[in-house]
C-alpha positions as CSV (number, residue, x, y, z in Angstrom):
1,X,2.4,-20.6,34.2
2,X,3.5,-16.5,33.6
3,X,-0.7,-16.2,32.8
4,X,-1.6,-18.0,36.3
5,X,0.6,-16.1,38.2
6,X,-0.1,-13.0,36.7
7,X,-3.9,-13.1,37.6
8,X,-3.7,-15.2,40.6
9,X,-2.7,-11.1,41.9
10,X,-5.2,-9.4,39.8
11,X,-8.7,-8.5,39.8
12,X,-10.5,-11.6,37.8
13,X,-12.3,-8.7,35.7
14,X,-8.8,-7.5,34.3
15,X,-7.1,-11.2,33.6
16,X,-8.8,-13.6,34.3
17,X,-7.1,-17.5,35.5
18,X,-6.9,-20.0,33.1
19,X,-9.1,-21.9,35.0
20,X,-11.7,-18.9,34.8
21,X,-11.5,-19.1,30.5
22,X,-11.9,-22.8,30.4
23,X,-15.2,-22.5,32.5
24,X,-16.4,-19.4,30.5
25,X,-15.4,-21.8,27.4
26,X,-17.6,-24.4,28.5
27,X,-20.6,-22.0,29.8
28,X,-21.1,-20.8,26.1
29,X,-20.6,-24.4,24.8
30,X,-23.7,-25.3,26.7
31,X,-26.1,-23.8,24.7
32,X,-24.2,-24.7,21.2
33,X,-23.3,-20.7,21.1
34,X,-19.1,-21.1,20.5
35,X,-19.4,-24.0,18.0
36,X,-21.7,-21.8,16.0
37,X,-19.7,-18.7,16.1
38,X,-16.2,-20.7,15.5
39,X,-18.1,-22.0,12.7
40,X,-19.8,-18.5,11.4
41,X,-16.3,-16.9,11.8
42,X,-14.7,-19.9,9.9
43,X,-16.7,-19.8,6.8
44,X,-16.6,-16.4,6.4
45,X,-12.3,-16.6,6.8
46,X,-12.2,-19.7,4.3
47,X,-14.3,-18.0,1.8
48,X,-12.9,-15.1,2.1
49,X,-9.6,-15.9,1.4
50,X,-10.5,-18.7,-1.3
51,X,-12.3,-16.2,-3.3
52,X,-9.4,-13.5,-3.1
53,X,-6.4,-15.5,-3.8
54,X,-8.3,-16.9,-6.5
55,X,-9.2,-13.2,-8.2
56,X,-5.6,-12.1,-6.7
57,X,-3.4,-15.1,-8.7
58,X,-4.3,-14.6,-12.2
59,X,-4.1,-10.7,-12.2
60,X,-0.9,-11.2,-10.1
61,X,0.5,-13.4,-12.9
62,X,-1.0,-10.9,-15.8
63,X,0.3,-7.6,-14.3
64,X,4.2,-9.3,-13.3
65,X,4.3,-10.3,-17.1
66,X,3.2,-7.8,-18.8
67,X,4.7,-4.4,-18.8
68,X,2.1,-2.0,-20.1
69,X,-0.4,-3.5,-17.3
70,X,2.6,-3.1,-14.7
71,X,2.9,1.1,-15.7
72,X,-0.9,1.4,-15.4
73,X,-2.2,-0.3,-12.3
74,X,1.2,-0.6,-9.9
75,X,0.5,3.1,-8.7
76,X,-3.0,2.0,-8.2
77,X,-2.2,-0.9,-6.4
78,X,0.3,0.5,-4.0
79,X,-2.1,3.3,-3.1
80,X,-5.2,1.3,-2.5
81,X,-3.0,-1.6,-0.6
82,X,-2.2,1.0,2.0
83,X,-6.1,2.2,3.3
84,X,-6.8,-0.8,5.7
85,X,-10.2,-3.3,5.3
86,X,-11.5,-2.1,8.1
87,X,-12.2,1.8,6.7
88,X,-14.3,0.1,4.3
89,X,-16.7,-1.9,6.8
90,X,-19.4,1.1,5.9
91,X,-19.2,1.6,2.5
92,X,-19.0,-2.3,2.1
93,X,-22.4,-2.4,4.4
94,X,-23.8,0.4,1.8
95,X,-22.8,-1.5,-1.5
96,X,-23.4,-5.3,-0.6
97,X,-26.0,-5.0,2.6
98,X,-25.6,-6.8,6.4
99,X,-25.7,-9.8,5.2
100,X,-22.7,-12.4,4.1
101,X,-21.8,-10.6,1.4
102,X,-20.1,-7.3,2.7
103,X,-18.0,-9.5,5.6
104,X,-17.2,-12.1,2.5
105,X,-15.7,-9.2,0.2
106,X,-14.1,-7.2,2.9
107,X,-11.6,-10.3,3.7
108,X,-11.3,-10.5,-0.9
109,X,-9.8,-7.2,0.3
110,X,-7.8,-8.1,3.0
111,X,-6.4,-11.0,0.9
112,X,-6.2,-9.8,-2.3
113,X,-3.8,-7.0,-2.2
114,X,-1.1,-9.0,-0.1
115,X,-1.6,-11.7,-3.1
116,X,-0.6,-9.8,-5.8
117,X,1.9,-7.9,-4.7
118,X,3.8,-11.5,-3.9
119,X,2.3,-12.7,-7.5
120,X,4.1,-9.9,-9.1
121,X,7.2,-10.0,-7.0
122,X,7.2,-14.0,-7.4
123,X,7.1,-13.3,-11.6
124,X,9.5,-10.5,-11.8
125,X,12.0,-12.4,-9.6
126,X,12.5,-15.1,-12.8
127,X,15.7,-15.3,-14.4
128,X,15.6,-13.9,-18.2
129,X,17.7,-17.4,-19.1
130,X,15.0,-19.5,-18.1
131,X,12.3,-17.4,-20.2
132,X,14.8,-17.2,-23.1
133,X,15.5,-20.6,-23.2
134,X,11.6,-21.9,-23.3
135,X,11.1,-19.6,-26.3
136,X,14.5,-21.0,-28.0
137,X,12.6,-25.2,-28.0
138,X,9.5,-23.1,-29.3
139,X,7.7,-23.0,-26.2
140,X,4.6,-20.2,-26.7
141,X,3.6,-17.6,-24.2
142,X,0.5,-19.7,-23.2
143,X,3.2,-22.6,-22.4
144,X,5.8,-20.0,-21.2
145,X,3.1,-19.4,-18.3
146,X,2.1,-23.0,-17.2
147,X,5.4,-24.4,-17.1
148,X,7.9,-21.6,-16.0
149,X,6.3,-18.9,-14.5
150,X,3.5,-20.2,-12.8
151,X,5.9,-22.7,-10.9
152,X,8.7,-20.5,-10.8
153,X,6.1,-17.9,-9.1
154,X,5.0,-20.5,-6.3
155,X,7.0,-20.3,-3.8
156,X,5.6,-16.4,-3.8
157,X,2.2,-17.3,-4.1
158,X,2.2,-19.5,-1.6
159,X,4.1,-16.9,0.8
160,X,1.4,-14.2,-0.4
161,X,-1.6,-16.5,0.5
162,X,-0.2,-17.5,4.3
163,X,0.3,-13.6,5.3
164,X,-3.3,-13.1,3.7
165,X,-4.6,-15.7,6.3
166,X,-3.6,-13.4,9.1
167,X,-5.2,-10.2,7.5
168,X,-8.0,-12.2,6.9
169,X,-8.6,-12.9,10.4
170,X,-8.0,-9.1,11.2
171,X,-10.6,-7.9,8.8
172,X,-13.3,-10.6,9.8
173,X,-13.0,-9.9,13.6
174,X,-13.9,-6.0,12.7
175,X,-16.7,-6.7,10.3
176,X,-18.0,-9.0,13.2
177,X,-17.7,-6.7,15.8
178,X,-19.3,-3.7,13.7
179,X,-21.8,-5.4,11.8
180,X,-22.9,-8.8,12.7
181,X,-25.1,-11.0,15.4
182,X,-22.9,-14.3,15.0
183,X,-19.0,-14.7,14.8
184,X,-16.7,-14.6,17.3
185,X,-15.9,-11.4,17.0
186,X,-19.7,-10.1,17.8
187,X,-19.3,-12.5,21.1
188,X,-15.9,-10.1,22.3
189,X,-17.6,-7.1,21.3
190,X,-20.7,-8.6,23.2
191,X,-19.1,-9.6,26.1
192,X,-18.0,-6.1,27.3
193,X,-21.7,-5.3,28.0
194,X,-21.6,-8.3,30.9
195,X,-18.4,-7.3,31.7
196,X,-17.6,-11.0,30.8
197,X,-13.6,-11.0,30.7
198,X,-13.1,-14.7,30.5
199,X,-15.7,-14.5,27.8
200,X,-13.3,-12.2,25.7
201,X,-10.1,-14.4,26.1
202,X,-11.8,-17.1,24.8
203,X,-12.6,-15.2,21.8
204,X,-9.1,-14.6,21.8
205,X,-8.0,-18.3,22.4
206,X,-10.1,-19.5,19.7
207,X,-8.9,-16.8,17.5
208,X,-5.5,-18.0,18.0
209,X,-6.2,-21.7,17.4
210,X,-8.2,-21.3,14.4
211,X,-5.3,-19.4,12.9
212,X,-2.6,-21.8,14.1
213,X,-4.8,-24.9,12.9
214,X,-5.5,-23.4,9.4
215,X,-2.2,-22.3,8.9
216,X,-0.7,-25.8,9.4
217,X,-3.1,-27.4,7.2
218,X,-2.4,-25.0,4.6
219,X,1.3,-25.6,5.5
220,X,0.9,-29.1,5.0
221,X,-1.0,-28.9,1.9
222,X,1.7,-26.5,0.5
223,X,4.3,-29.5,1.3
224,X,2.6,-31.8,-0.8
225,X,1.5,-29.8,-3.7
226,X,5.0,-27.9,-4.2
227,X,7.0,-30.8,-3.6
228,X,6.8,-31.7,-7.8
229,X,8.5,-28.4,-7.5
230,X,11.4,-28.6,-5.6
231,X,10.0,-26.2,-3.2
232,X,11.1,-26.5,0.4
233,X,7.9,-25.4,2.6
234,X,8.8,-25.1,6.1
């Protein structure tokens, strides 16, 4: 209702109506153009992210339990963490081409820093008891990491890898825009050449509800996978 009202007194090429998104929506559906760039935009996201939680975990888990590796790459990783993905769209271009590749490992980036920071936090945050008291029934270290850190570290992980989804979106829209013929990032950048407002917002709509859909899957997958846990997911 507020976004009606709000351009029903503006110029349609500052805010467009609702009305004037859902017809732009179904102008580039016509041709088959938004399916293929929701779809473009999601496999890059989804791969992405897979790829970075899945390199971000295991270090996560190696440099919150072991000290020496803590001392040596915590100053790295707190300086790197803070230089956004999107300063390294060109030298990602250089090193892996135009292609998939340099769009895939710019959202590893995006993903993997915010992982294993919460990976870390998640093992540090274990009570010495617990640890103490696996080793006292003669648990090993190999069986001290399956069965007390790794699903005392969960609830982190799990945290780390939702707030990676949003970055992840963040990087891919910039890689798009700078470097890229299909996504729907490259249709908002390409829109401002028609002047194609409506165009833009349903970049942004889409956006939105590709987020808010993956996030609840991955909120609902969380429920059923950290429930052997005792982990509330809300």
């Amino acid at each position: 209702m507020i976004w009606s009202i709000a351009s029903s007194v503006s110029d349609p090429q500052f805010l467009p109506s609702p009305l004037a998104v859902w017809k732009g929506a179904i102008d580039l559906s016509q041709d088959g153009s938004l399916s293929l760039y929701i779809s473009v935009s999601f496999l890059r996201v989804i791969s992405g992210w897979i790829l970075g939680n899945l390199a971000a975990i295991p270090i996560g888990l190696l440099i919150g339990r072991i000290s020496l590796l803590r001392a040596l790459f915590d100053p790295v990783i707190n300086f790197v963490r803070f230089i956004p993905p999107l300063a390294f769209i060109t030298l990602f271009m250089l090193w892996f081409g135009i292609g998939e590749q340099s769009k895939i490992f710019l959202i590893m980036y995006a993903t993997f820093f915010i992982v294993t920071i919460n990976t870390i936090t998640g093992v540090q945050a274990l009570e010495e008891d617990k640890l103490r008291s696996a080793r006292s029934m003669g648990a090993s270290e190999w069986q001290i990491m399956l069965h007390v850190i790794i699903p005392g570290s969960l609830p982190y992980i799990f945290t780390g890898a939702r707030l990676a989804m949003g970055s992840s979106f963040m990087a891919i829209i910039g890689a798009e825009m700078v470097a890229a013929n299909e996504g729907i990032g490259y249709m908002i950048w390409n829109s401002r050449l028609y002047f194609k407002t409506d165009w833009i917002f349903v970049g942004l709509v889409i956006l939105g509800l590709m987020g808010f859909t993956m996030d609840r899957v991955f909120n609902l997958f969380g429920k059923a996978a950290l429930k052997r846990y005792n982990v509330v997911v809300k």
